[in-house]
N, C-alpha and C positions, 0 to 999 in steps of 0.2 A: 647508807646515807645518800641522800640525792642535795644535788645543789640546783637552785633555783634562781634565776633572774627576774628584779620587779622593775618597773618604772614607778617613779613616783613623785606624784604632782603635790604642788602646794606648798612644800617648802621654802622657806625665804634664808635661814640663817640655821648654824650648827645645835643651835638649840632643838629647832625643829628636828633635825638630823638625830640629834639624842634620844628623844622621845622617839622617834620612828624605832629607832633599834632595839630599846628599850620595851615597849609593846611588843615585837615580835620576838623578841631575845627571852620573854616570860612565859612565850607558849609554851607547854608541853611538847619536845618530841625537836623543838628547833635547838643545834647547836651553836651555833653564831648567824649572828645576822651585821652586816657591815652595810652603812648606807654613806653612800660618795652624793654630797652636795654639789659637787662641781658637775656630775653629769645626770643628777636628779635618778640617779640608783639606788637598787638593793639587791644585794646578793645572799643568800640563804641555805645554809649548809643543814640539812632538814630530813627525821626520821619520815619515812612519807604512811609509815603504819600507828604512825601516830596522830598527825597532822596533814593537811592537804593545804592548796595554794586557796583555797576558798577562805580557812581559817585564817591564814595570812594576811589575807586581801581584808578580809573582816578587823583582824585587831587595827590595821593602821586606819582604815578608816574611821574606825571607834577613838583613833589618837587626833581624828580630825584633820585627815590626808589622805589623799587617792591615791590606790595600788593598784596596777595591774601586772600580772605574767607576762615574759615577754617570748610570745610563744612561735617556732617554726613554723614554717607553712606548710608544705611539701619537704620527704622525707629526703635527705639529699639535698635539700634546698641552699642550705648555710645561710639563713636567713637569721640564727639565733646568731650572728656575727655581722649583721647588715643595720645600720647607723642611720639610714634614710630618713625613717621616720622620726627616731631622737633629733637629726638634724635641721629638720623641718618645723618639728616645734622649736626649736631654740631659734630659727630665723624668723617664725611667724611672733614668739616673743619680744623677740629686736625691735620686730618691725611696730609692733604694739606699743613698746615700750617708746621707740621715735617717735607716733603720734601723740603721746600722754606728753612728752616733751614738748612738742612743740606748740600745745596747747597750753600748757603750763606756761611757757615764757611768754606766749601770744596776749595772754592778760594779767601776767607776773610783769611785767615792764612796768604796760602802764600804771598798775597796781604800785608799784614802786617811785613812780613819778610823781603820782597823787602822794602816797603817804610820807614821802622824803624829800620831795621838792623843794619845797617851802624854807625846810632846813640849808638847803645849797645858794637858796634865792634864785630859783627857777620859776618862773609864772604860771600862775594856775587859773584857770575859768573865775569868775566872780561868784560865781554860784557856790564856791568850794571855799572860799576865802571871810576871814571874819568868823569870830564867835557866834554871830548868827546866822553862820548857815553851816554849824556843826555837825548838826543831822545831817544834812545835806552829804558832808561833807566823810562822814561815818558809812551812810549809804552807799556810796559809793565805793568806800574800799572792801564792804560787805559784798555789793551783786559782782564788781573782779574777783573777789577772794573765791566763789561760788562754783566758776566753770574750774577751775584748779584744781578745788573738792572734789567735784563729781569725777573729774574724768581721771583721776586716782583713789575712788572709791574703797579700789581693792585693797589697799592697806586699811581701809577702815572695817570691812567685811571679812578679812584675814585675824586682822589684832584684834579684832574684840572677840571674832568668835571661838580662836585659842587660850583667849586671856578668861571663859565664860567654861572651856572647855580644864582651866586651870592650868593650865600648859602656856602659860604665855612666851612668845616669840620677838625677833627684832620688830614685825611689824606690827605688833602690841606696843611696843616702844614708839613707833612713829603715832599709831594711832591717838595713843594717852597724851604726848606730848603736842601736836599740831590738834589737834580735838580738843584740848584744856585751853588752847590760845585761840582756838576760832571758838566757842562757848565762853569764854573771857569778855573778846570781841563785842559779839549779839547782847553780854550781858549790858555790856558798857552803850553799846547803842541804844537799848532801850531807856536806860539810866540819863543818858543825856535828851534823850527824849522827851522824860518828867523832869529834868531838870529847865530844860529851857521853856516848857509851858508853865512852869514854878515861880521863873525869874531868877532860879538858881546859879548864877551866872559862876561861880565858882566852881562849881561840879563839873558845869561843862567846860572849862580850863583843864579841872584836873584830870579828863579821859580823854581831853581831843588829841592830846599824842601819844597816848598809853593802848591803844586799838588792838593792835597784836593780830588785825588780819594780816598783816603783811607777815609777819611770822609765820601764820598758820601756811599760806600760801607760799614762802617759801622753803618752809622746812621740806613739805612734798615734792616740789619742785625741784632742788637740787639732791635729795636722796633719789629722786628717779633719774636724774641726771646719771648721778654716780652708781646705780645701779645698772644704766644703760652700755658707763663704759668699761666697770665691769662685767658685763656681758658678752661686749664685743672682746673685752680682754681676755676671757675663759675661753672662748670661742678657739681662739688662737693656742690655748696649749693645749687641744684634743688633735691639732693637723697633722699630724703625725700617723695617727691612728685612720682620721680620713683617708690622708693619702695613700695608705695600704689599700682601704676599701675603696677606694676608684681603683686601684689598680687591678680586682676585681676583674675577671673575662666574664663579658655580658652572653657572651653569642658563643656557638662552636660549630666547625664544619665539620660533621660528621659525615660516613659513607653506611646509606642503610639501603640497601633492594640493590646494592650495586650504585649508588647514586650520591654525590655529593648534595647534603642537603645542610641550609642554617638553621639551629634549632638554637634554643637558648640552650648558656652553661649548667642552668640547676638540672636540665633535663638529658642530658649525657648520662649512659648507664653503663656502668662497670663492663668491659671485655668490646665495648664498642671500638671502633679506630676513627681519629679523630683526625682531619688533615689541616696541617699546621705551616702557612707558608711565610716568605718572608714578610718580616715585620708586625707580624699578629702575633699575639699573646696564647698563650698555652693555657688552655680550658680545665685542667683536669692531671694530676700524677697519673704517669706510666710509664709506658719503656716503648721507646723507638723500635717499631717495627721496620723503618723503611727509611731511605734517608742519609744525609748528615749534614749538621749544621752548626752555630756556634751560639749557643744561648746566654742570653742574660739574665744573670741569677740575682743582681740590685736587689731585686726585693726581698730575696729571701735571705742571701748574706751578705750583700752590704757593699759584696764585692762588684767594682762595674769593667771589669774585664772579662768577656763574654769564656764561654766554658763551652770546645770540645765534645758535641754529643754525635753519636753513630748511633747504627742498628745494636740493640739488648742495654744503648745505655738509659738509666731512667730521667726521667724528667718531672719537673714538678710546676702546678698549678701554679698561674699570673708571673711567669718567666718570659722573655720577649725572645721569639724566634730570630735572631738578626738577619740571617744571610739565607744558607739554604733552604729547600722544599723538606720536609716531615710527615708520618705517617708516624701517629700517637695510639695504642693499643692504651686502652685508662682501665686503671685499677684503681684510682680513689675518686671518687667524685663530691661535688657539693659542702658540707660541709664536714667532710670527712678527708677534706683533701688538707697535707702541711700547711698552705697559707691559711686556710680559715682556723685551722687549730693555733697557728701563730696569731691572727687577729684573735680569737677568744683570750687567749695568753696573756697577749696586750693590755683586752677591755679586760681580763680579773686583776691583771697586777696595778690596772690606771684605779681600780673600784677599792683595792684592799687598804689598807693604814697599817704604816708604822708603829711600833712601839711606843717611838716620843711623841706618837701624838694622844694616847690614852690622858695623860695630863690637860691638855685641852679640853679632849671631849669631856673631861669629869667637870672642868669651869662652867664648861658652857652647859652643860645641863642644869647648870642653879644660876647663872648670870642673870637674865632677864629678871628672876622673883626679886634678886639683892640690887639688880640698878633702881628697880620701882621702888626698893625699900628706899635707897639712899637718898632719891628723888624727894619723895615724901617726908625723910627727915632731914633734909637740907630745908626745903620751904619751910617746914614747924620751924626750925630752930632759926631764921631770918625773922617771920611770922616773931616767933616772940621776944627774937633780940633788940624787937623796934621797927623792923625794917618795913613798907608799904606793902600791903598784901601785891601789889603789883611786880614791885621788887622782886617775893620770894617766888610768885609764879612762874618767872621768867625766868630766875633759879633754877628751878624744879623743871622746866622746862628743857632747857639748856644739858641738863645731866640727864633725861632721859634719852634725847636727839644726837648727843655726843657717842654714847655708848655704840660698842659694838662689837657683837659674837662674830658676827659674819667674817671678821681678820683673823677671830683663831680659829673661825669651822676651817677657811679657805686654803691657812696655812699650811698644811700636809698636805689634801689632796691636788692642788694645785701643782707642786712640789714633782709632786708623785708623778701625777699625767705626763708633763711634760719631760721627766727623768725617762719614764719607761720608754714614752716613745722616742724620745731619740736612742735611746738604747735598741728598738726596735729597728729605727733605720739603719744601724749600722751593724745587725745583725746579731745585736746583745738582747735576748728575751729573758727578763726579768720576773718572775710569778707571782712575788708579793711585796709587798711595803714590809714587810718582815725579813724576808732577804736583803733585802735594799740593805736596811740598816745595818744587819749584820754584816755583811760586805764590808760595811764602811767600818770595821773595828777588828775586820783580822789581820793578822799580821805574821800569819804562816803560810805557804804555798806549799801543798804536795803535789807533785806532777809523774803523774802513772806516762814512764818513758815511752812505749810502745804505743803510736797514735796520735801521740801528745807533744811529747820533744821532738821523734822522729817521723818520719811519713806513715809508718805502721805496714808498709810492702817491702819489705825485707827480702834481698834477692842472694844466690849463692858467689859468692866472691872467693873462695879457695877450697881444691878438692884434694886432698892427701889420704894416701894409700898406705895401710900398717904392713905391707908385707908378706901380707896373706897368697894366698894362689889364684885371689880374685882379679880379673885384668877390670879396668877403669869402668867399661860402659858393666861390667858383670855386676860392679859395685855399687853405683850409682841406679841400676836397675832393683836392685833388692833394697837399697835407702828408699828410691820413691814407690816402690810396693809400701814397703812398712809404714811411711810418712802418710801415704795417701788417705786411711780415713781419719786423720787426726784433725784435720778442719784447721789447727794450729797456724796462725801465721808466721812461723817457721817453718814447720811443715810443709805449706801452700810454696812457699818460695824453694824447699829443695825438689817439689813435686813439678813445678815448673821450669825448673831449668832441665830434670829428667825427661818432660816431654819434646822442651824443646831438642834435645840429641835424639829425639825419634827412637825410645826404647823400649823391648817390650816389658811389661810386670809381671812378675810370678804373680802365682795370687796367695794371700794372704788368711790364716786363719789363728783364733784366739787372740785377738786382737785388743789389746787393753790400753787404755791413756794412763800414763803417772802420773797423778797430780804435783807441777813444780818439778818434774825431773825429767820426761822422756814418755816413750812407748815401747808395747812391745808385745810382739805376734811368732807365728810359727812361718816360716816358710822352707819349703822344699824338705820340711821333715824335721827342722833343729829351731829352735826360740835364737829368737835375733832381739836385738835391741837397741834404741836408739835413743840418744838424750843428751843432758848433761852431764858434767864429772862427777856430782854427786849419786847420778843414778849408774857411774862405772865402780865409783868405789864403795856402795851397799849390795855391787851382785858378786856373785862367786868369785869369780873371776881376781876380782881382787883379791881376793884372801886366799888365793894359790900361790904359794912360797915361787912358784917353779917362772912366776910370769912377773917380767920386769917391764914396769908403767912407768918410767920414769922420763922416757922417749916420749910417749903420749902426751904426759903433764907436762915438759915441753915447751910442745906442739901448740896447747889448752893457753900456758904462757902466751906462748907468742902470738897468736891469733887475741886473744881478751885483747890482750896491750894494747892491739891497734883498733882497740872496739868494735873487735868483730865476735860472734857466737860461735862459739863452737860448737859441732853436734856429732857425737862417739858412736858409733856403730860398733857392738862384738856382739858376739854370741858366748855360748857358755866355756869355750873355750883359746878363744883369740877377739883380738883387736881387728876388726875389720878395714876401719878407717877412719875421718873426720871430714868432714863436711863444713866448712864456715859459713857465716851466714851474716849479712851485714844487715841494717837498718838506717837510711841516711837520715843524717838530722833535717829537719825542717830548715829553712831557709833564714824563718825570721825567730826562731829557737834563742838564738845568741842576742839578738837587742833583744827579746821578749824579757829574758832574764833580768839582763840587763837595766832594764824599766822597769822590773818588778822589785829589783834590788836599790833603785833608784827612791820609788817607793819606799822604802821602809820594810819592807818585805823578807824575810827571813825565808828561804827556797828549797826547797828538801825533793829528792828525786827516787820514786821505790821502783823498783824491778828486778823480776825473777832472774835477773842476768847474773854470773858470778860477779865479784868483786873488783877484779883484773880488768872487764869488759863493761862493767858500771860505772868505776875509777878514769876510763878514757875516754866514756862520752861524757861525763863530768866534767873533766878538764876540758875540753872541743866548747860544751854548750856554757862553760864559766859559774854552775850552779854551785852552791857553798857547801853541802852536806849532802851524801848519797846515804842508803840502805838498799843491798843489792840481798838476792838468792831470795827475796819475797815473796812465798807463795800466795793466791789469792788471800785467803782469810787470811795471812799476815797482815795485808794491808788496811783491812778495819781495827785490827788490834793494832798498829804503828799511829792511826790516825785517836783513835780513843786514849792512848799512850800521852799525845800533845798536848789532847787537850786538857788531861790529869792535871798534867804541866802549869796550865794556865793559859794555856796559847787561845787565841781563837784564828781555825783553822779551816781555809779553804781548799777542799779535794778536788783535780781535775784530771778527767779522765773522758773515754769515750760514751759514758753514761751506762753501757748497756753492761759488758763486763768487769765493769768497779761499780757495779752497783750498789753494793753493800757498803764500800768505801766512804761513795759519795750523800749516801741516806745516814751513815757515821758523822762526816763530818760539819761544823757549823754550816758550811754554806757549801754545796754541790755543784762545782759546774760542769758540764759535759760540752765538750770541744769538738766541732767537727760534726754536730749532728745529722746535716742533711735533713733529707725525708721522717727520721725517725728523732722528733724533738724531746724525748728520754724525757716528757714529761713527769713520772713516775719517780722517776730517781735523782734529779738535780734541782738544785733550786734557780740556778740561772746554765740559758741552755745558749751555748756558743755558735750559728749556726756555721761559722767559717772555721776552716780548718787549724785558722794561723794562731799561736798562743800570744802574740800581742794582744788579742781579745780579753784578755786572760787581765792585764793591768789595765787594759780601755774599761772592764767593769768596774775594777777595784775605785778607779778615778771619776767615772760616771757615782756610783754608790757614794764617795765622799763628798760629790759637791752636792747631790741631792740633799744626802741629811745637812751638808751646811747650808744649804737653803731654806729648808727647813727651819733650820733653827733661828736662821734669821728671820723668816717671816714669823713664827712666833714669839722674839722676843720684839718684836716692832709690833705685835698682837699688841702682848700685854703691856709695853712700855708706854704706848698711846692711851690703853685702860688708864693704867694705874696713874700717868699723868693729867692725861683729861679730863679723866671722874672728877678728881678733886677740884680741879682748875674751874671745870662747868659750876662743880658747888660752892666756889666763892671761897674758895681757903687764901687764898690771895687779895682777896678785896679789899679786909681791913688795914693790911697792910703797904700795900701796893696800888688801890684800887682799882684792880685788874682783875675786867669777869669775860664770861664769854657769853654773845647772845645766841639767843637760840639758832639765830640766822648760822654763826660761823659754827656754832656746834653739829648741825644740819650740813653745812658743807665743808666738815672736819670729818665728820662719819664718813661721808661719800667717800671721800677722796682715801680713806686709812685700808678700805679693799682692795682700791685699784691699786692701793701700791703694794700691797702685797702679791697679785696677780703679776706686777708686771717685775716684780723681783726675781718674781718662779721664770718666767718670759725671761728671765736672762739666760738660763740654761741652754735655751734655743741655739744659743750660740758656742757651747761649749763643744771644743776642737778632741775628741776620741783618741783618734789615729794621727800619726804624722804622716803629711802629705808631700810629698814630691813637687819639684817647681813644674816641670810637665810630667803626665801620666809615661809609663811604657809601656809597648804592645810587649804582648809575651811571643815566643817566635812562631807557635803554630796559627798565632790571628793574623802574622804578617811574618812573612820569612826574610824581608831583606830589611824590616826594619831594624834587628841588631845588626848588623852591615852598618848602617847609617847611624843609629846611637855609638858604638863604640869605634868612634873612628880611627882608633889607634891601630887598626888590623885592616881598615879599607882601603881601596885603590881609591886613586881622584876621582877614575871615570865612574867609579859606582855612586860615591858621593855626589857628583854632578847629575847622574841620573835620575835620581828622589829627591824630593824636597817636601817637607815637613812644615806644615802652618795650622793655626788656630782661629778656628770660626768664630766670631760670637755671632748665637741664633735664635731669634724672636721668637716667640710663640709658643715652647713647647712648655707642655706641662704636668705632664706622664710619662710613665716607662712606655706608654703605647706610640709616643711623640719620638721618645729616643729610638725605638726601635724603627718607625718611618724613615725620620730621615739618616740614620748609617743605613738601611737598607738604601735608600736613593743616594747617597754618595756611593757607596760601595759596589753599585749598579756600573759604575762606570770602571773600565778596564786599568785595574792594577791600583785602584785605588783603596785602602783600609782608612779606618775610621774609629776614635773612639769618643762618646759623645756624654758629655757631663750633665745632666739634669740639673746639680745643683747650681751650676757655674755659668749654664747655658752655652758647653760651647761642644764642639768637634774640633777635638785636635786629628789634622788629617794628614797622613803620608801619599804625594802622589807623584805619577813619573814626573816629569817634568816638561812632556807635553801637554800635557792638561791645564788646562788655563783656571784661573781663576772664577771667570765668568762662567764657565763650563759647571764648575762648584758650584755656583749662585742660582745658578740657573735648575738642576737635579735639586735643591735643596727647595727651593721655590714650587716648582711643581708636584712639592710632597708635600704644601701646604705651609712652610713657613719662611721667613726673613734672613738672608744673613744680611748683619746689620753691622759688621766689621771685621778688622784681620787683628787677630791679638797680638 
């Protein structure tokens, strides 16, 4: 199966949107087709031995809508992730849409003046005044009605030739309805035309206020109004997604012939070296060859406390250099690099739909045929209840112009956009409208401990000796022999603290991994082995009467208790020793929980650790229910177990080694991903280390479906009210109707507020934030000295001082990384600089002046424009 990206024109409302799907969702060979109104998409999950994009391209236009592929350019490019062109049409639309406006009221006023004047006692020309200058006075609101018409044509060339095509749309509805009252209009103007050459003087009484051009001319006018500022309003929940792709490196300094030369970023080619100085943006994933500096990682996790890189550590595409000079060896380029696979991520999960919206789309594909019906049988039934044929027009009118799919197309995808991409900025990438939702309904957490609760660098914290004839470094040389090819991250950490005492390794042969228990190899002629207690008491060893464990288990005790691992070295006939091995908890582990429990949230914790050593990071990190000694595949059958239950359960883990887990459980998240965004195996991918992420989704996920849900029940509440209201169910009771005019500027307005409903998310708070930021101490060493002054002298305190810029101008991570490079430029100075806040909280000696500040920050091109 290949998946395919369309763009697709013509659409106006979710009607339209259904029918698109529905034509290519009937091909042969296509498995889903998802089409997002909000960004004029389609996405296309498609056998390509079956079907090609030409057929594709063909059904929607036969549905009476243009399709195109939205095709790369150059291989490398990342151009199937480049918004440019989408955005360009959507501003050259704006801007269409603001001329049709302003033509529209340019002779909708006076239009208005002429045909309601009269009624206010406002004065009109004499020519327009009096029964006999009727015509006159019709003509005129005919040749104003006229430029109105035309220069909103497109609803009339849209609606009829979908309504011709049998697929009728909202703008079939404008059409029928403003087209029925300006043909009303003409009718009546000719009408009084034979009337007053007749001497019909009655006739022309009964049409000179019954015209209906001002109808027709307003009904266009304020649906493109309200179309306008729902556009500008859409606009606004895709920024998220822009702002990624500005973020975007245009250019990159590479070195080729010996030469530093600027080429553009699509054209950087894997194994190139890429020199990266302060302040510029990083073109391209790799690994520092040269260098060290302290990067800003914002965009890709959320986090804006710059990150520690040296020589062999890797780096990733559109991260901001802050401080030092770089030398970038790239191994991913273009569209092959994390950030653009994180923008793809974005535009699939902003294009997909939710579950709850399947209800809508089913309305909206039969809405338009059943408002036409209602339309048609409100007027008959006015028509023969007595009522003026002028009456039930204006009826029939009123319930066409009222309606509107366009609130429940907008409802989810709206919703959606704006969910993911904030979830996007803070480093939550979400993949479908399917996730989303489910998200929002689990109420289980399993957390794979290793990576997850703790850092996952496990280092050795206690070395005890069984007795043996082995002296310390004899023993510790033969563990890190045997550990070394195990890859294990217990392993790694006893194999590292052995290099560090500088020892030598025997070498190692027959070398086997236990799955869940240990290793075990040959050295110096005899099988050794290393592990846990359960892999001491399944070998021989144990079940020799002659040999007493009871020392060791212990040992085993007392090291779990205080959450440390223990790792058993014998061979086939003696205890060699023990090994501890700790793992520290994550920092924000304990409120994560906490918030997750806070939530609602039920927390359960698997790991292969014994029970003893599960039990006390349990109690450390406060989680309510452990399952310890978990082999891998335990932990897909612990998760399948839940959901038996009834649970709906979300798995978090590193992505890569819970694989199985996380493709097990309802919703998948992989925490920590980095580079490797475990697209494959999770359904929302964490790209920050810290498991508060972990309830920022859960909480992101529940306000989106309550948004959701509210924007469609304000769909269908405004339906199911207005319909009726427009057809006059109130009339004879009440004598309350609605004319065409307010139902024309009821429709408008019933989009926009469902846009700017979803527009409130923009605001929703993720993470809890700190009153000022802290440096961490390798970005500034003496700023803990001056944060915690419970342990500082006066004179150090006196020496630093700590203040808050606020700073004009910027507007990118390419802005933030400028100007902390120009503060930081100056001696002793550190910086940390808030994009969204606009400011630089700044630590400096305390000869540096203020001005001094103003001044570095200004000739990097922007304002400081106050002290916070």
């Amino acid at each position: 199966m290949e998946k395919e990206r369309f763009d697709i024109t013509g659409m106006t409302c979710s009607s339209c949107s259904s029918r698109v799907e529905k034509a290519v969702g009937d091909l042969e060979g296509v498995e889903t087709a998802a089409v997002n109104l909000l960004t004029n998409s389609m996405v296309v999950d498609y056998n390509p031995d079956a079907v090609d994009t030409q057929e594709i391209v063909s059904a929607v236009e036969k549905a009476g809508y243009g399709a195109a592929p939205v095709v790369a350019n150059a291989p490398g490019s990342g151009s199937k992730v480049t918004q440019a062109a989408p955005t360009n049409v959507a501003e050259m639309a704006i801007k269409e849409m603001k001329h049709r406006i302003i033509v529209s009221f340019a002779f909708l006023i006076p239009l208005m003046y002429v045909s309601m004047g009269s009624m206010v006692g406002l004065p009109l020309p004499g020519f327009l005044t009096g029964m006999e200058n009727s015509v006159s006075f019709a003509f005129t609101q005919f040749l104003l009605t006229l430029p109105v018409v035309v220069v909103n044509r497109k609803y009339y060339s849209t609606g009829f030739k979908t309504l011709f095509h049998r697929s009728p749309n909202m703008d079939s509805l404008i059409a029928v309805g403003s087209g029925a009252a300006l043909v009303y209009g003409v009718f009546a103007l000719y009408r009084m035309s034979w009337a007053l050459g007749a001497g019909e003087m009655a006739i022309v009484h009964q049409y000179h206020m019954d015209l209906y051009f001002e109808s027709a001319a307003m009904i266009l006018a304020l649906i493109t109004l309200g179309k306008y500022l729902e556009a500008r309003a859409k606009g606004k929940t895709s920024e998220a997604i822009s702002k990624l792709i500005d973020l975007s490196p245009k250019t990159a300094m590479v070195i080729r012939d010996g030469v530093e030369v600027e080429v553009p970023a699509d054209s950087v080619r894997v194994d190139e070296i890429c020199v990266v100085r302060p302040g510029a943006s990083i073109p391209v994933d790799g690994v520092v060859v040269e260098g060290q500096s302290a990067v800003d990682e914002a965009a890709i996790t959320g986090e804006s406390i710059p990150v520690e890189k040296a020589e062999g550590d890797a780096v990733i595409a559109a991260t901001i250099n802050t401080s030092g000079f770089l030398k970038v060896r790239a191994t991913k380029v273009g569209e092959d690099t994390a950030f653009s696979e994180i923008i793809r991520l974005v535009q699939e999960a902003s294009a997909s739909k939710a579950p709850i919206a399947h209800l809508a789309d089913q309305i909206a594909g039969i809405f338009v045929p059943v408002v036409m019906a209602i339309a048609l049988g409100a007027t008959i039934v006015w028509l023969v209840s007595g009522s003026t044929f002028e009456f039930a027009l204006s009826i029939g009118i009123a319930v066409l112009v009222i309606s509107c799919p366009c609130a429940l197309g907008l409802a989810t995808p709206v919703a959606i956009m704006v969910g993911t991409g904030k979830g996007a900025e803070n480093g939550i990438l979400i993949k479908s409208g399917d996730a989303l939702e489910t998200a929002c309904k689990v109420d289980t957490v399993v957390l794979d401990k290793t990576g997850t609760i703790t850092t996952g660098k496990p280092v050795v914290t206690d070395v005890w000796l069984a007795g043996s004839s082995l002296t310390e470094p004899e023993f510790l040389a033969l563990a890190g022999a045997l550990e070394a090819p195990s890859g294990h991250p217990l392993a790694d950490a006893v194999v590292d603290y052995v290099e560090e005492k500088q020892l030598s390794l025997p070498a190692v042969t027959d070398f086997k991994a236990l799955l869940g228990m240990g290793v075990e190899g040959q050295i110096d002629g005899r099988m050794v082995y290393g592990g846990n207690l359960r892999l001491l008491k399944d070998s021989a060893l144990s079940t020799d009467s002659s040999t007493d464990l009871s020392t060791i288990v212990d040992n085993v005790d007392k090291l779990s208790e205080s959450g440390k691992t223990p790792l058993i070295f014998f061979d086939d006939t003696q205890v060699l020793g023990i090994i501890a091995v700790a793992d520290a908890i994550k920092a924000d582990s304990v409120e994560a929980v906490a918030e997750m429990q806070a939530l609602g949230l039920s927390v359960v914790m698997l790991t292969g650790d014994n029970a003893k050593t599960a039990e006390a990071i349990r109690a450390q990190v406060g989680i309510g229910r452990v399952v310890a000694g978990v082999l891998p595949a335990d932990k897909e059958r612990e998760i399948t177990r839940l959901k038996a239950e009834g649970h709906k359960v979300a798995m978090v883990g590193d992505g890569i080694n819970d694989a199985p887990a996380l493709a097990a459980a309802d919703v998948g998240m992989a925490i920590g991903a980095g580079t490797d965004v475990a697209i494959e195996s999770a359904d929302i991918v964490l790209m920050h280390s810290g498991l508060t992420d972990v309830s920022a989704a859960i909480r992101l996920s529940r306000s989106v479906i309550k948004n959701i849900k509210e924007n469609l029940f304000w769909a269908f509440f405004y339906n199911v009210i207005g319909i009726p209201i427009a057809a006059g169910v109130l009339y004879p009771a009440l004598g309350m109707r609605l004319s065409p005019m307010l139902g024309a500027l009821a429709m408008s307005l019933s989009s926009v507020c469902v846009v700017l409903n979803a527009l409130r998310l923009k605001r929703l708070k993720l993470k809890k934030t700190s009153a000022a930021p802290v440096l961490k101490d390798q970005d500034a060493p003496a700023a803990k000295a001056v944060l915690q002054s419970e342990n500082n002298e006066s004179t150090l305190k006196e020496e630093l001082k700590m203040m808050t810029l606020k700073i004009d101008g910027m507007n990118c991570m390419h802005c933030v990384g400028s100007v902390k490079a120009a503060l930081e430029a100056i001696p002793g100075v550190q910086a940390i600089v808030d994009l969204d806040k606009g400011t630089a909280m700044v630590q400096a000696p305390a000869d540096v002046s203020l001005d001094r500040l103003k001044k570095a920050v200004a000739e990097a091109g922007f304002t400081v424009t106050a002290i916070a």
